[in-house]
N, CA, C and O atoms as a Maestro MAE file, in Angstrom:
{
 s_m_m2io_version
 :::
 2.0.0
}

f_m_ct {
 s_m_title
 :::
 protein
 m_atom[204] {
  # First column is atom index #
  i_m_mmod_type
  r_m_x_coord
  r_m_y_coord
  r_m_z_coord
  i_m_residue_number
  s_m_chain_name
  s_m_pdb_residue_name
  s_m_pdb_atom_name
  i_m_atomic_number
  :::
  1 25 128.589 130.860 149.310 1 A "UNK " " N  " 7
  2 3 127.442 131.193 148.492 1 A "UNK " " CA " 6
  3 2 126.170 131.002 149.320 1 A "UNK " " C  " 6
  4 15 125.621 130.012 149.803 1 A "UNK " " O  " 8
  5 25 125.925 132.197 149.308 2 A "UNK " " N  " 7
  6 3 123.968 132.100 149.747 2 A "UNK " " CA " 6
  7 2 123.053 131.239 149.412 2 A "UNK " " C  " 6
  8 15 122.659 131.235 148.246 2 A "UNK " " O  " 8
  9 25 122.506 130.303 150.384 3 A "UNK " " N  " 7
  10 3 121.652 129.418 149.600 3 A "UNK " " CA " 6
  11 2 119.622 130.587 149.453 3 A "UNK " " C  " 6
  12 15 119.122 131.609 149.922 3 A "UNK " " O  " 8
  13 25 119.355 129.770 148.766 4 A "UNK " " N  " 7
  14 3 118.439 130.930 148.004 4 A "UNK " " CA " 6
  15 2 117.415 130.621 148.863 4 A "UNK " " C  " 6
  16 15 117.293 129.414 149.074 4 A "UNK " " O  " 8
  17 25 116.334 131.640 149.647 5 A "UNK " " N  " 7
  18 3 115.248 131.507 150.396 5 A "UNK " " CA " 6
  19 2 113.936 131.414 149.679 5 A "UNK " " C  " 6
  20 15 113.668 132.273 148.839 5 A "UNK " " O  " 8
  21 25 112.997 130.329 149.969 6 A "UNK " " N  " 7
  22 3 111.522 130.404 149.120 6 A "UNK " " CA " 6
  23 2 110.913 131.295 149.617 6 A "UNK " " C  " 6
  24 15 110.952 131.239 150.846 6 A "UNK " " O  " 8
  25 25 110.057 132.548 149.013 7 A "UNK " " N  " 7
  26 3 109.035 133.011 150.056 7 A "UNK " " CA " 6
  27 2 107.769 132.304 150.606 7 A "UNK " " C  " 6
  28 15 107.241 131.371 150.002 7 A "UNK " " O  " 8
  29 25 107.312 132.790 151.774 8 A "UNK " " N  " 7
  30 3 106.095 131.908 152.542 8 A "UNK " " CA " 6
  31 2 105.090 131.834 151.337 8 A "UNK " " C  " 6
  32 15 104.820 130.669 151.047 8 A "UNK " " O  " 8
  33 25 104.539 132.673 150.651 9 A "UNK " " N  " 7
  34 3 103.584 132.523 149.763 9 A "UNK " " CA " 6
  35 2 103.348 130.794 149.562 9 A "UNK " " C  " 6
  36 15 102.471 130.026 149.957 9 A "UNK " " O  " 8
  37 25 104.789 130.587 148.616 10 A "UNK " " N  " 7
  38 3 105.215 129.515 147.659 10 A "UNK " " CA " 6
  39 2 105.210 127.984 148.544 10 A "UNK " " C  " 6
  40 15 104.791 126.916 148.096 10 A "UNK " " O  " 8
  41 25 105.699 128.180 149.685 11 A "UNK " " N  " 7
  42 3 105.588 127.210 150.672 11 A "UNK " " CA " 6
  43 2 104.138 126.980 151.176 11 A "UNK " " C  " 6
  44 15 103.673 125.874 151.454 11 A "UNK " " O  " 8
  45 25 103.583 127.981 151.245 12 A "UNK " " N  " 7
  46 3 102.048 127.804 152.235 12 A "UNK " " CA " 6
  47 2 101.220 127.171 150.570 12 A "UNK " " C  " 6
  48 15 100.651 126.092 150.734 12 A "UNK " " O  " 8
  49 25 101.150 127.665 149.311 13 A "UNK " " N  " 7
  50 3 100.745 127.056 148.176 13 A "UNK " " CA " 6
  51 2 101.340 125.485 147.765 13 A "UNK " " C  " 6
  52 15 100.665 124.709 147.088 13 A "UNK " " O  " 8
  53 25 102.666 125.159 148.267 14 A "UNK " " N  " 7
  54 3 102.939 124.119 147.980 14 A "UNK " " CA " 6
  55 2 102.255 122.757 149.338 14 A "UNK " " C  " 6
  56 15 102.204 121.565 149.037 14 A "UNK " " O  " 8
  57 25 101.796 123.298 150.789 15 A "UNK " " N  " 7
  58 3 101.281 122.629 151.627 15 A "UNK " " CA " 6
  59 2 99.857 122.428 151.041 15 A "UNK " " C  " 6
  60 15 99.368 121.298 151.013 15 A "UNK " " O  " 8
  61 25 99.135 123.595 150.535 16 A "UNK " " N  " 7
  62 3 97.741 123.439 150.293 16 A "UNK " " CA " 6
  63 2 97.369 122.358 149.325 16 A "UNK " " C  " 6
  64 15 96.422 121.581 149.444 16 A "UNK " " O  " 8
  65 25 98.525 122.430 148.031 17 A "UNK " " N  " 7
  66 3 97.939 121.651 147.113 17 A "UNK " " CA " 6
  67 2 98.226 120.248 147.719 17 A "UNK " " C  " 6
  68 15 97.697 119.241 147.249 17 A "UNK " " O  " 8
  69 25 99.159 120.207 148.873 18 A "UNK " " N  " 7
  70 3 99.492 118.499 149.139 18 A "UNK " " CA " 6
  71 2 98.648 118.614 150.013 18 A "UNK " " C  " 6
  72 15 98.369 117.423 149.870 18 A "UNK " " O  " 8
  73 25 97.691 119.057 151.113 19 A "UNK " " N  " 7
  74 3 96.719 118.669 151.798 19 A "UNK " " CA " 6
  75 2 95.164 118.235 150.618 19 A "UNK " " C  " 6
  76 15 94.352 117.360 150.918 19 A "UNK " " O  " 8
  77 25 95.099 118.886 149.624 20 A "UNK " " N  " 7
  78 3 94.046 118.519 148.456 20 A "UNK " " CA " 6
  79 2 94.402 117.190 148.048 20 A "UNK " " C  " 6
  80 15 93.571 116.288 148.153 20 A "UNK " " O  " 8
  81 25 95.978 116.895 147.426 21 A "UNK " " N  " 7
  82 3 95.890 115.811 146.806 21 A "UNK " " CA " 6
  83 2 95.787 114.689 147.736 21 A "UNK " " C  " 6
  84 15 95.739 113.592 147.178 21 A "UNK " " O  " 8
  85 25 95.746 114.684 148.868 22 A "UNK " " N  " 7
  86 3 95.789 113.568 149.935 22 A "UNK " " CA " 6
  87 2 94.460 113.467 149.971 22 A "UNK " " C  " 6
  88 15 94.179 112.348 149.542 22 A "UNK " " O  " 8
  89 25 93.357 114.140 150.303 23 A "UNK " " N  " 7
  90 3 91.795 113.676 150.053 23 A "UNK " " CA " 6
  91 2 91.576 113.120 147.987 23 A "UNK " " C  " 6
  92 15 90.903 112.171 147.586 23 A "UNK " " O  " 8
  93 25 91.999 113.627 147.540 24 A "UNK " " N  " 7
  94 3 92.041 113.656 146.237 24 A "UNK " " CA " 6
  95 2 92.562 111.956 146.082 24 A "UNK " " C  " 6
  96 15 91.917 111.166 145.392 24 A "UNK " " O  " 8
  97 25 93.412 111.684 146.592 25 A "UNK " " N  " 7
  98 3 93.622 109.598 146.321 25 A "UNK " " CA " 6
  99 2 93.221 109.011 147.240 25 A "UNK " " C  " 6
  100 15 93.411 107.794 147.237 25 A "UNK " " O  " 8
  101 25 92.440 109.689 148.504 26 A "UNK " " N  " 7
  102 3 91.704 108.965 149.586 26 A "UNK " " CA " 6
  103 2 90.847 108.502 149.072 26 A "UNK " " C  " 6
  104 15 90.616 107.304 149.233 26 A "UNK " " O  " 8
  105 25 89.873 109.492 148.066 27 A "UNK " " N  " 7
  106 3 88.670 108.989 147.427 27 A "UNK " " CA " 6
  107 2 88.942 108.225 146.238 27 A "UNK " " C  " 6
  108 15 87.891 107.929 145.671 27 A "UNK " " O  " 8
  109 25 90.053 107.764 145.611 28 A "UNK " " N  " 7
  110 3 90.472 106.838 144.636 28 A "UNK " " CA " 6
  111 2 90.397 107.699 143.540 28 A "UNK " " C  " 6
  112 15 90.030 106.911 142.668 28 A "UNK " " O  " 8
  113 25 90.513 108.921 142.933 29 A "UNK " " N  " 7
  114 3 90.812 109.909 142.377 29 A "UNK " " CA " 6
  115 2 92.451 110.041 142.100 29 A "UNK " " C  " 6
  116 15 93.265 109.534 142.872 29 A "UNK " " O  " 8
  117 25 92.866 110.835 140.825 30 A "UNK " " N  " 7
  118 3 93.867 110.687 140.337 30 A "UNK " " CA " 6
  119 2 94.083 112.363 140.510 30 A "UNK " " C  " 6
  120 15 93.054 112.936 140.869 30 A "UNK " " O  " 8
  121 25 95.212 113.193 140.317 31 A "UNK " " N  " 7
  122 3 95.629 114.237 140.499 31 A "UNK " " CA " 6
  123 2 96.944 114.746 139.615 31 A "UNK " " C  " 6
  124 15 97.993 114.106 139.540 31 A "UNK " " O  " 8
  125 25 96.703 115.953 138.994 32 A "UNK " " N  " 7
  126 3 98.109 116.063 137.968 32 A "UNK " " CA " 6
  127 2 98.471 117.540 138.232 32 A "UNK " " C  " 6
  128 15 97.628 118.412 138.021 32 A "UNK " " O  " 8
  129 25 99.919 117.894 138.768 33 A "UNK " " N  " 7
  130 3 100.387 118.972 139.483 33 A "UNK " " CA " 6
  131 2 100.224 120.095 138.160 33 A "UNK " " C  " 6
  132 15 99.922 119.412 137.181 33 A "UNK " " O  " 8
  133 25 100.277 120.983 137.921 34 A "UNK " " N  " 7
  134 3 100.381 121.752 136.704 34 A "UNK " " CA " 6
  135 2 101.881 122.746 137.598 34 A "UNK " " C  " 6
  136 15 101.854 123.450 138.608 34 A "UNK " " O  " 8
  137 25 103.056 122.366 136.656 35 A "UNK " " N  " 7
  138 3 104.080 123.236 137.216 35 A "UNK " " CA " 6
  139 2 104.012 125.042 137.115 35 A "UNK " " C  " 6
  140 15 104.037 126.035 137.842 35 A "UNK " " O  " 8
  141 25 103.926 124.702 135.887 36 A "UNK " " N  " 7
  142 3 104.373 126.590 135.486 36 A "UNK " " CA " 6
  143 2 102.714 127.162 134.346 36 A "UNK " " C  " 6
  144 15 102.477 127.305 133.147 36 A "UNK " " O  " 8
  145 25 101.996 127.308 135.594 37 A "UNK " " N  " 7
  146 3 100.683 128.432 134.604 37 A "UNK " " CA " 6
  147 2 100.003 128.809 135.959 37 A "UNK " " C  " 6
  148 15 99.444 128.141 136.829 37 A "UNK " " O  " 8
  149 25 100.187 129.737 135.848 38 A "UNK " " N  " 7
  150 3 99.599 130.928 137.341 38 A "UNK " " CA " 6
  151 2 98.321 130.945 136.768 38 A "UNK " " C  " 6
  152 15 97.966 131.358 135.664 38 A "UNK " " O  " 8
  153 25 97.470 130.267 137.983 39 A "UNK " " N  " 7
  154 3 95.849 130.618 138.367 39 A "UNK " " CA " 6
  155 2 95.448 128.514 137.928 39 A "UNK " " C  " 6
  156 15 94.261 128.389 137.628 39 A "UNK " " O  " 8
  157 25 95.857 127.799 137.908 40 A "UNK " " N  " 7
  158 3 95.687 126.592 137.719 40 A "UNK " " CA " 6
  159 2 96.698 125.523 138.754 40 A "UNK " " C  " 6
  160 15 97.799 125.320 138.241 40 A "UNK " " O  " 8
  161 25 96.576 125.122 139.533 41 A "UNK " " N  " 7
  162 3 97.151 124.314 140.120 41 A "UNK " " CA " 6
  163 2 97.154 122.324 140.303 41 A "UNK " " C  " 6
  164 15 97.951 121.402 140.474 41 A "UNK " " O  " 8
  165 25 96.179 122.488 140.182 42 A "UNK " " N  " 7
  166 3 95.946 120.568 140.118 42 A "UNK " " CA " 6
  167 2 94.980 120.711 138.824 42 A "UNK " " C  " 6
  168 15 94.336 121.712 138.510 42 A "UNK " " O  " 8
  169 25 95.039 119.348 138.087 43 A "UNK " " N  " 7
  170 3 94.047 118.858 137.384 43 A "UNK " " CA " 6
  171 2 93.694 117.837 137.850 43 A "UNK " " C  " 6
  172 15 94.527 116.934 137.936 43 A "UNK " " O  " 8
  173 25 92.197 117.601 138.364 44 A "UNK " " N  " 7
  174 3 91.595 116.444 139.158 44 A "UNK " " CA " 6
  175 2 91.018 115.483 138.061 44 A "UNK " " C  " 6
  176 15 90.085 115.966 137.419 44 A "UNK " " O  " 8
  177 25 91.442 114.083 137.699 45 A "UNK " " N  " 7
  178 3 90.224 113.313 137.302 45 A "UNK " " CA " 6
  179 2 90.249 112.418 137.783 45 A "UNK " " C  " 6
  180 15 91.202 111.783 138.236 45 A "UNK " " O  " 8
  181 25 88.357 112.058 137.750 46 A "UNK " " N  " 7
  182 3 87.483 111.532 138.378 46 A "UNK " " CA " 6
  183 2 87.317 110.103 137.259 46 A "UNK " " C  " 6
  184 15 87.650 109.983 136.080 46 A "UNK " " O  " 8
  185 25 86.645 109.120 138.236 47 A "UNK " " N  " 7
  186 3 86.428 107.801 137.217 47 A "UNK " " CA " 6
  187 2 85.038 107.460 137.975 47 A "UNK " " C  " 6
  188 15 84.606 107.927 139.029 47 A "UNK " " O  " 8
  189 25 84.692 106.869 137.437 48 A "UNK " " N  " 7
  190 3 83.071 105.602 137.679 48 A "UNK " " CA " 6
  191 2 83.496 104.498 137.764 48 A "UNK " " C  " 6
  192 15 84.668 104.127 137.704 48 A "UNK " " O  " 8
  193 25 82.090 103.602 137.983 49 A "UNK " " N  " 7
  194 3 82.740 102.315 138.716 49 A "UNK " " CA " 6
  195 2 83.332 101.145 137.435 49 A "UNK " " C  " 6
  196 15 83.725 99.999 137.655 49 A "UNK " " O  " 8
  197 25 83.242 101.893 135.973 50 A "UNK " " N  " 7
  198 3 83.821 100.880 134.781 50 A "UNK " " CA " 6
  199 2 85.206 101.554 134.257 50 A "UNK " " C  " 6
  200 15 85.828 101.053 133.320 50 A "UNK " " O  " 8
  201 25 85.666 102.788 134.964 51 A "UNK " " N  " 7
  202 3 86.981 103.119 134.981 51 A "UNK " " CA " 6
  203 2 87.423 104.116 134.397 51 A "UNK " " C  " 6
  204 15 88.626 104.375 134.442 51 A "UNK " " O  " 8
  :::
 }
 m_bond[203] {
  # First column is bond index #
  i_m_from
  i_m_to
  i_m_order
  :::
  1 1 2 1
  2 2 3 1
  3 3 4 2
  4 3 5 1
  5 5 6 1
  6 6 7 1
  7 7 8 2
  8 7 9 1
  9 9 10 1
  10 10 11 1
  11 11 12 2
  12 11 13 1
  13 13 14 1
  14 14 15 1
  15 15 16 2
  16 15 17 1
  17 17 18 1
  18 18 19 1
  19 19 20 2
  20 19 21 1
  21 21 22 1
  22 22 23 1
  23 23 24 2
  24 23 25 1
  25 25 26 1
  26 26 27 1
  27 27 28 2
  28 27 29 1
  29 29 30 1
  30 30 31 1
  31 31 32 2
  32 31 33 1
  33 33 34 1
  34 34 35 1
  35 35 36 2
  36 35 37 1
  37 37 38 1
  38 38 39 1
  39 39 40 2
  40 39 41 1
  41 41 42 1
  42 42 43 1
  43 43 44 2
  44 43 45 1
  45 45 46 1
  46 46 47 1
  47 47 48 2
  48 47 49 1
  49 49 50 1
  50 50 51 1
  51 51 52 2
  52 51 53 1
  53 53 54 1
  54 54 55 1
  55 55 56 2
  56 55 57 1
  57 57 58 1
  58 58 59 1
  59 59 60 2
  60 59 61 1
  61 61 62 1
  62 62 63 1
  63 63 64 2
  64 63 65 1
  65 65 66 1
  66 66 67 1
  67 67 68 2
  68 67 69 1
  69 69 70 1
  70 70 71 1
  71 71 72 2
  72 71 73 1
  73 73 74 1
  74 74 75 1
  75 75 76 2
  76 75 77 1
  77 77 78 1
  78 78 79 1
  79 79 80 2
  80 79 81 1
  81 81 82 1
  82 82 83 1
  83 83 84 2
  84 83 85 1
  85 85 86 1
  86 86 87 1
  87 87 88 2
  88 87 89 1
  89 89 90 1
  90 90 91 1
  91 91 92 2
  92 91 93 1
  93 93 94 1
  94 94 95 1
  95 95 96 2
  96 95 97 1
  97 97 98 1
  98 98 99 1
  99 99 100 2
  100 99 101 1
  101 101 102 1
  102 102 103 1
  103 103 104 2
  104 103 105 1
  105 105 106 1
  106 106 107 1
  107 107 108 2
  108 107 109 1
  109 109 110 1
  110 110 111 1
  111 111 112 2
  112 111 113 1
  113 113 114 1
  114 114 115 1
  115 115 116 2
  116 115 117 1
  117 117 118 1
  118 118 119 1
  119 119 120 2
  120 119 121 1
  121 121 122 1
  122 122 123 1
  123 123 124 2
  124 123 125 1
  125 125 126 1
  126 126 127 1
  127 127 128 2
  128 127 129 1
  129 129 130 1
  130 130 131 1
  131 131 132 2
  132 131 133 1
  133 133 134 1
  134 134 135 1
  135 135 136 2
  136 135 137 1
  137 137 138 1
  138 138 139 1
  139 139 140 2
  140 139 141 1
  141 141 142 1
  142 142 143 1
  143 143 144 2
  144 143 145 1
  145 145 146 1
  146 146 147 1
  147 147 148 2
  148 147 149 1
  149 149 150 1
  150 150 151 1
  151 151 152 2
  152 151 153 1
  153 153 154 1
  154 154 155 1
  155 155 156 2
  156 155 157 1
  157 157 158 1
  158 158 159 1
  159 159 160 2
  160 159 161 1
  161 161 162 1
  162 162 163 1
  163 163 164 2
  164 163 165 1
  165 165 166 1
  166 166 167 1
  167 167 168 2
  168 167 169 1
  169 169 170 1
  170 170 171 1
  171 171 172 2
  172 171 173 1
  173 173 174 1
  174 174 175 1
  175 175 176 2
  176 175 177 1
  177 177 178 1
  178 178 179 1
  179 179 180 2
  180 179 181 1
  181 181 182 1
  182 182 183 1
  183 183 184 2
  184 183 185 1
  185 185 186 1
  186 186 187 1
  187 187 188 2
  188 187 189 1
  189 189 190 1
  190 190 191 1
  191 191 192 2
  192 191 193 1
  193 193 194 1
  194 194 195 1
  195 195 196 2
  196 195 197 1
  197 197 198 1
  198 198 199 1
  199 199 200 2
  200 199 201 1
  201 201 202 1
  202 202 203 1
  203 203 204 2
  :::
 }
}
């Protein structure tokens, strides 16, 4: 059985959003993947210094 190939698209979109979320908890920021809705990819929230 053929194992199934990702296209580059899906791979080069799955590097981008992990190069974002890595600045995204550098700055102490939280990050939430959104699996399945085309044109939305991360939801970023932000906090202040009481949380």
């Amino acid at each position: 059985m053929a194992k199934k190939k990702r296209p580059r698209e899906h791979i080069i979109a799955d590097l981008s959003v992990n190069h974002v979320e890595r600045y995204v908890f550098l700055c102490g920021y939280s990050v939430e993947r959104v699996q399945y809705d085309y044109g939305f990819d991360l939801i970023l929230f932000t906090y202040h210094h009481h949380g």
